[in-house]
C-alpha positions as CSV (number, residue, x, y, z in Angstrom):
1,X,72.5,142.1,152.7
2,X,69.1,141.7,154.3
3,X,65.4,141.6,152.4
4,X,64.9,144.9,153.2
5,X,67.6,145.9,151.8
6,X,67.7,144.0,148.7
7,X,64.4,144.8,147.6
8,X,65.3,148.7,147.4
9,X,67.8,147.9,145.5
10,X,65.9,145.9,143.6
11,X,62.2,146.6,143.7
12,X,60.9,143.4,141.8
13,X,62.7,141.1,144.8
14,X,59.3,141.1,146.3
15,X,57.3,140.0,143.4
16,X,59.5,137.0,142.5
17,X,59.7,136.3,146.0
18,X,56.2,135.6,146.2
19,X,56.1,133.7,143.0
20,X,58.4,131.2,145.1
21,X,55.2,131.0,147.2
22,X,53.8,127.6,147.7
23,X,50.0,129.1,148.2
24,X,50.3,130.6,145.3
25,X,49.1,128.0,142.7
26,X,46.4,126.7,145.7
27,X,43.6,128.7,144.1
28,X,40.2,127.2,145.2
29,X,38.2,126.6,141.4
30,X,34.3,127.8,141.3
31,X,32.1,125.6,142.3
32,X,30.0,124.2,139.6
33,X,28.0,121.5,141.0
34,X,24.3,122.2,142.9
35,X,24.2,121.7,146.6
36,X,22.2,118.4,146.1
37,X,24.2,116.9,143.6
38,X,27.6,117.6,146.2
39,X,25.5,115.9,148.9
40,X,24.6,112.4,146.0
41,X,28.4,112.6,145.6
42,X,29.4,112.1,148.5
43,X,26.9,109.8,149.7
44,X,27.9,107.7,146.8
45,X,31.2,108.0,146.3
46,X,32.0,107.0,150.6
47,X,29.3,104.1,149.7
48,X,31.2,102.4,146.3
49,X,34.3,102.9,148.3
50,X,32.9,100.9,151.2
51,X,31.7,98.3,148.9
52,X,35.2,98.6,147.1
53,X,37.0,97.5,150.1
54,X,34.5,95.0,151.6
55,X,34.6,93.4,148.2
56,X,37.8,93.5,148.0
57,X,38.5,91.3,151.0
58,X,37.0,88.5,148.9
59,X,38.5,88.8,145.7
60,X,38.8,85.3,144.1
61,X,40.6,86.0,140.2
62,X,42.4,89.0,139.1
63,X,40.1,90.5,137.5
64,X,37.7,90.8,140.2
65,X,40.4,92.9,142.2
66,X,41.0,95.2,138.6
67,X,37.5,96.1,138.8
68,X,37.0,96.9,142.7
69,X,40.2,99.1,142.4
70,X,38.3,100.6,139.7
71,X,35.4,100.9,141.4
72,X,37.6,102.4,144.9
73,X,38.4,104.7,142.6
74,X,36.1,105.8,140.8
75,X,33.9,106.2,144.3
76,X,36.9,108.3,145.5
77,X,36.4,110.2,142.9
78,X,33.0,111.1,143.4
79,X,34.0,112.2,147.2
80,X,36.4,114.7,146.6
81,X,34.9,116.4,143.9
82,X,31.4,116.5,145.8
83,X,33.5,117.7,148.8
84,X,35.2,120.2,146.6
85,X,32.2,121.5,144.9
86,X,34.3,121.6,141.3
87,X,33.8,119.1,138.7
88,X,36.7,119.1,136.2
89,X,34.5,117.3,133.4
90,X,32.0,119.8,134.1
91,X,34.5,122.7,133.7
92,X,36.0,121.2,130.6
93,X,32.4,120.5,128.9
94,X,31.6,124.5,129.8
95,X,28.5,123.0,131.8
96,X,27.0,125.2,134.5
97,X,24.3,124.2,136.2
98,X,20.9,126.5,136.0
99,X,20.9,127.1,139.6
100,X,24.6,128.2,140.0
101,X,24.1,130.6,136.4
102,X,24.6,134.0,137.5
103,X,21.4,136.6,135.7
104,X,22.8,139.5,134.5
C-alpha cells in the first residue's frame, strides 16, 4: 500500500507522520536579549574561552584545570546564547527587557 493510499484510508496518517518529523521540535525561542547585550556576549563569551584555553596550556594543580573548564564553559555559554538571541534564565525569571516589550 502506498502513502497515498494509506492516508485515505486513514486520514490522520499524515498528521502522525509529521509528528515523526525531526524539524518539528526545532522551534527557534523569542529573542529576549537587546541587540547590545547579544553583541557583549559574544565578545565575552569568544574572549573567556580564549583565555580558557590559553590558560589551560599551563595548568600546574588540579584545581586550576577545574576552574578554566569552568571558565571554557561558562564563556561558551555566553556565545551561544548571545548568538541565539534567547536567554533561558531570562525566560525562566519572566524578564523582558524594555526595549524588546511590545506596547499595546
Amino acid at each position: 500500500m502506498n502513502l497515498h493510499a494509506q492516508s485515505r484510508a486513514d486520514p490522520m496518517a499524515d498528521t502522525r507522520a509529521a509528528d515523526r518529523s525531526p524539524r518539528r521540535h526545532l522551534r527557534r525561542p523569542p529573542v529576549n536579549i537587546t541587540p547590545a547585550e547579544r553583541a557583549g556576549r559574544i565578545v565575552l563569551g569568544v574572549a573567556a574561552v580564549i583565555t580558557a584555553v590559553v590558560l589551560l596550556a599551563s595548568a600546574g594543580s588540579a584545581l586550576a584545570v577545574v576552574l578554566e573548564v569552568l571558565l571554557g564553559l561558562a564563556g561558551l555559554d555566553l556565545a551561544v546564547t548571545g548568538a541565539a538571541g534567547h536567554c533561558l534564565l531570562y525566560q525562566r525569571l519572566g524578564h523582558v527587557p524594555a526595549r524588546l516589550r511590545r506596547t499595546s
